[in-house]
Rosetta silent file (secondary structure, phi, psi, omega in degrees, C-alpha in Angstrom):
SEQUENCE: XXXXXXXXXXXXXXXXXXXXXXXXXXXXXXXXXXXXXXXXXXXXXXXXXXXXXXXXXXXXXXXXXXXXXXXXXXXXXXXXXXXXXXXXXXXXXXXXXXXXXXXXXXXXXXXXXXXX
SCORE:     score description
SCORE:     0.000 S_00000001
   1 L     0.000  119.108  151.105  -61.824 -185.947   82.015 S_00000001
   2 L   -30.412   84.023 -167.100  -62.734 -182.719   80.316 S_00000001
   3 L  -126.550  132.745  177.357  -66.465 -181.431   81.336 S_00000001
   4 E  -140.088  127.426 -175.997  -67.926 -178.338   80.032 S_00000001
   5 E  -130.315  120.427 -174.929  -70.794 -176.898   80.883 S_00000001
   6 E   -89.732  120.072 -161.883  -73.239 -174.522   79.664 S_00000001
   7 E  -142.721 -176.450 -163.714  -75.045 -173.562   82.178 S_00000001
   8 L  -144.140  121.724 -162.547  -77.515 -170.772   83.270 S_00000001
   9 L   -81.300  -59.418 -166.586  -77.342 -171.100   87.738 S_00000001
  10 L   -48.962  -20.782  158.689  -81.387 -169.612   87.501 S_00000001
  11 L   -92.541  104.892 -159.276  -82.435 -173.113   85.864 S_00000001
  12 H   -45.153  -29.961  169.324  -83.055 -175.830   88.085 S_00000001
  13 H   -54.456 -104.867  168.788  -82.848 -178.500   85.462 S_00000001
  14 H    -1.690  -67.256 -176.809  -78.840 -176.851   85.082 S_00000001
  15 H   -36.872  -50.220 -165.341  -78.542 -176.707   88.651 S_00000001
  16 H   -81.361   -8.418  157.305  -78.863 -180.501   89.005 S_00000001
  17 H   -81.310  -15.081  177.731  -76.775 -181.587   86.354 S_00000001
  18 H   -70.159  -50.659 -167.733  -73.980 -179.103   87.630 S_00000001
  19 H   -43.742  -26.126 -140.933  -74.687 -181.485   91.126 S_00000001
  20 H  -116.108  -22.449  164.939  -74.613 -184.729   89.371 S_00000001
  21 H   -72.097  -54.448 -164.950  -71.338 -183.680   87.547 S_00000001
  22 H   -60.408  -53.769 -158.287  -69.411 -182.478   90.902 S_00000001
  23 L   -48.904   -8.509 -171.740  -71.196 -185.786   92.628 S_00000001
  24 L   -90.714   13.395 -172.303  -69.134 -187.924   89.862 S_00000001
  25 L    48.704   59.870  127.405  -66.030 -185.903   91.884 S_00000001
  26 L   -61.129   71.316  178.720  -65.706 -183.446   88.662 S_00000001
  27 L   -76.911  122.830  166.974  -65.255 -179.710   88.726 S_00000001
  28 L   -77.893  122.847  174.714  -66.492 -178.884   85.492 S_00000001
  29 E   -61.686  124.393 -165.841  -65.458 -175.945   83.417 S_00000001
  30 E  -114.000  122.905  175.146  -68.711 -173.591   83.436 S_00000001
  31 E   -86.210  119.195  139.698  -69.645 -171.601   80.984 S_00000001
  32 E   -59.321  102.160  171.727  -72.125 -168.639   81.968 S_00000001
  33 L   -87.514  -28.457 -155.938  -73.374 -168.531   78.363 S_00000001
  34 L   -77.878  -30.321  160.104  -75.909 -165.758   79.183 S_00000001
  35 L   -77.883  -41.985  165.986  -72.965 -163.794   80.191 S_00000001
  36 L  -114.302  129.319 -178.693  -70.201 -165.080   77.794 S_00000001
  37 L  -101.942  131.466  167.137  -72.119 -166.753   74.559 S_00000001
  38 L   -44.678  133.212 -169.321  -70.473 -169.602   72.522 S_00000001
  39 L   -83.827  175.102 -179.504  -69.661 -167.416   69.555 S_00000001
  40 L   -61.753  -28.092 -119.895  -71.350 -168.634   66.079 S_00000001
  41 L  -119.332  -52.578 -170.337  -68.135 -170.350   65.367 S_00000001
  42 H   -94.872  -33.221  159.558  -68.509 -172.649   68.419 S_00000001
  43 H   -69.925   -7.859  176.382  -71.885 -173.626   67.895 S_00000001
  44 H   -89.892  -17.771  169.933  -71.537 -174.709   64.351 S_00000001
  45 H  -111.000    9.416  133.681  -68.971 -176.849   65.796 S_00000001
  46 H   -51.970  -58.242 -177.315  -70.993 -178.094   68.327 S_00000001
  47 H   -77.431  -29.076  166.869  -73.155 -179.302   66.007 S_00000001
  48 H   -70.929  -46.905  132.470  -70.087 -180.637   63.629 S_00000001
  49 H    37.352 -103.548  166.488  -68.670 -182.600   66.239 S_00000001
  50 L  -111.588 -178.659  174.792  -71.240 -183.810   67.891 S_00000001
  51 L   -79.281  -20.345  179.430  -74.554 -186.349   67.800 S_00000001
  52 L   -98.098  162.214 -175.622  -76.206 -182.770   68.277 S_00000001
  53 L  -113.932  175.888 -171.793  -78.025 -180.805   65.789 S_00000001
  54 L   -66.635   -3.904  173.388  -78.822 -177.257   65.726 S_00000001
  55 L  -109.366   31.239  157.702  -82.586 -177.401   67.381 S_00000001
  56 L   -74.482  -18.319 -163.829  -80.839 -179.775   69.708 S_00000001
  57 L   -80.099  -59.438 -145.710  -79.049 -175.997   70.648 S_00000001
  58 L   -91.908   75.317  130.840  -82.201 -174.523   70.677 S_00000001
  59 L    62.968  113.534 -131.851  -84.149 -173.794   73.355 S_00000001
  60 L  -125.868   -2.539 -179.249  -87.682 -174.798   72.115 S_00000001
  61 L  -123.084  132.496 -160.867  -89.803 -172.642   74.830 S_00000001
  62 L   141.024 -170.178 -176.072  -90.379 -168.756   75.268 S_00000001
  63 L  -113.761  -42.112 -167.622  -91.630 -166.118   73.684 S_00000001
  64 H   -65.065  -33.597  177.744  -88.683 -165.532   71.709 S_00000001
  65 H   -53.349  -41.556 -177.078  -88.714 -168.803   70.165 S_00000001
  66 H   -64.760  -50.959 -167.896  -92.377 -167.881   69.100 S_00000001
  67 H   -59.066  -34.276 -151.662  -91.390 -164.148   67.832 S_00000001
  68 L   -96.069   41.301 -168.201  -88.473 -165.078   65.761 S_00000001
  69 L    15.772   50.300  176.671  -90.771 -168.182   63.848 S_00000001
  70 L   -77.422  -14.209  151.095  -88.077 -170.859   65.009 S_00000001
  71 L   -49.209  -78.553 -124.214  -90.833 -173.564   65.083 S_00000001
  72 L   -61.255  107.245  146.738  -91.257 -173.300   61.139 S_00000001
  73 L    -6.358  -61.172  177.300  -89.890 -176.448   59.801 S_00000001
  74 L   -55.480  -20.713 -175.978  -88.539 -174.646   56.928 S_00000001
  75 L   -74.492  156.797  160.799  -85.934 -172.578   59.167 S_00000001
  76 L   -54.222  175.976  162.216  -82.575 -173.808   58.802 S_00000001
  77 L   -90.062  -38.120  163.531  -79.783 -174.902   60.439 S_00000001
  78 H   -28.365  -62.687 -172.209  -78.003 -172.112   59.659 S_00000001
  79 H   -67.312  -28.554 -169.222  -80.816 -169.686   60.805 S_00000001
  80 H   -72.546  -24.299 -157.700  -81.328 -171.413   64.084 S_00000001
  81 H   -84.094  -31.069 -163.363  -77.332 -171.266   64.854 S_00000001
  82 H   -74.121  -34.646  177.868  -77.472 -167.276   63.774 S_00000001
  83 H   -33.960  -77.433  176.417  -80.773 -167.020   66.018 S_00000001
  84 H   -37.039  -84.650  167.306  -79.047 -168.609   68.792 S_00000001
  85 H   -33.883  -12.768 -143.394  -75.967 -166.258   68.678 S_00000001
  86 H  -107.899  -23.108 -164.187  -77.705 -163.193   68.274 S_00000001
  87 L  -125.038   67.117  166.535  -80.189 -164.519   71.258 S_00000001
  88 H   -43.928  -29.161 -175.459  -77.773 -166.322   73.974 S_00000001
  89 H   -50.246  -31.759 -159.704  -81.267 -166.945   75.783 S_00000001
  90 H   -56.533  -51.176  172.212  -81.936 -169.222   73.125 S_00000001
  91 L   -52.893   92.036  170.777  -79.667 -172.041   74.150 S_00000001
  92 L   -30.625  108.471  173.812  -81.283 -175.154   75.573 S_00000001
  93 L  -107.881  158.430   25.291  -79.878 -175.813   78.828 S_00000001
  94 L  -115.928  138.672  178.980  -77.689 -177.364   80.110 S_00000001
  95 E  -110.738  136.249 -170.868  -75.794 -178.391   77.173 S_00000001
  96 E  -124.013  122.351 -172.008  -72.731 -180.913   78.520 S_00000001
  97 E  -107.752  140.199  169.255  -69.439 -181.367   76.429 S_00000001
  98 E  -149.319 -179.696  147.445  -67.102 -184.465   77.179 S_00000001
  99 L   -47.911  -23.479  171.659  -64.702 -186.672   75.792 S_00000001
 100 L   -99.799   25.572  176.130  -67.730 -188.889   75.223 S_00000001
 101 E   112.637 -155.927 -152.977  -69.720 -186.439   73.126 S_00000001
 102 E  -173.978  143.256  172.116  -72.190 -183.958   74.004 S_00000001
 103 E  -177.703  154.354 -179.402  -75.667 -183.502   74.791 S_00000001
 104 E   -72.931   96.176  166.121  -78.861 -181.195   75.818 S_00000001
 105 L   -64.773   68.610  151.289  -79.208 -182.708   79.552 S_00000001
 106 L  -119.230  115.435   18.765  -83.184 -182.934   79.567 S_00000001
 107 L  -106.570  166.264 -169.591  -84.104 -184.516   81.670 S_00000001
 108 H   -47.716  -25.687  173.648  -80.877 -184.143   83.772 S_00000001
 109 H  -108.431   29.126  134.638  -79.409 -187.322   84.096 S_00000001
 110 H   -39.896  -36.709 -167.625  -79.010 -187.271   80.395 S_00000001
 111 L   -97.316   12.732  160.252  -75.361 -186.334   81.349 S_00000001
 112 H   -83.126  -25.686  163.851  -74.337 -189.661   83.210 S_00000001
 113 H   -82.192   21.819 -170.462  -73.634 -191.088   79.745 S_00000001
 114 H  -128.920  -10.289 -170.768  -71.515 -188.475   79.243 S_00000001
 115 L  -120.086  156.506 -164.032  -69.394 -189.263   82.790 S_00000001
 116 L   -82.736    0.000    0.000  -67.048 -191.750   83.480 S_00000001
């Protein structure tokens, strides 16, 4: 099985789903997105995909979330996915891709329905 993981090592929530992935005997492929960012292209097809939508991407706490009015009902999907590139911080972690789907690990063992 295929496991990809976006993951940011500085959030503990992340940490323990990368644990809970190896503990299923899994090395996952790990994405640093704050270092490499899912291009626009791969998050609209995240969201095409998958069961997730785009403020499932987005990372719902922060200041930036506040500055750039990403609360406002009214923003798009569009706008949230262009946010989100333009802002890797943006990206709700840990987001976990499988063969089963995909999904915004909160709380972390969100991603055992995603392992065999």
């Amino acid at each position: 099985m295929t496991v990809t993981l976006y993951h940011n090592p500085a959030c503990g929530a992340s940490r323990t789903v990368l644990g809970l992935i190896r503990d299923a005997g899994i090395e996952p492929e790990i994405v640093l997105y704050l270092k490499t960012p899912p291009s626009r292209e791969r998050l609209a097809e995240l969201v095409n995909q998958t069961e997730l939508t785009a403020r499932d991407l987005l990372r719902q706490k922060g200041t930036l979330y506040e500055e750039l009015g990403l609360k406002d009902p009214s923003v798009t999907d569009d706008q949230i996915l262009d946010a989100i590139a333009e802002h890797p911080a943006l990206l709700n972690r840990p987001i976990v891709v499988t063969n089963k789907g995909a999904a915004a690990c909160r709380p972390a063992d969100t991603v055992l329905r995603l392992l065999p």
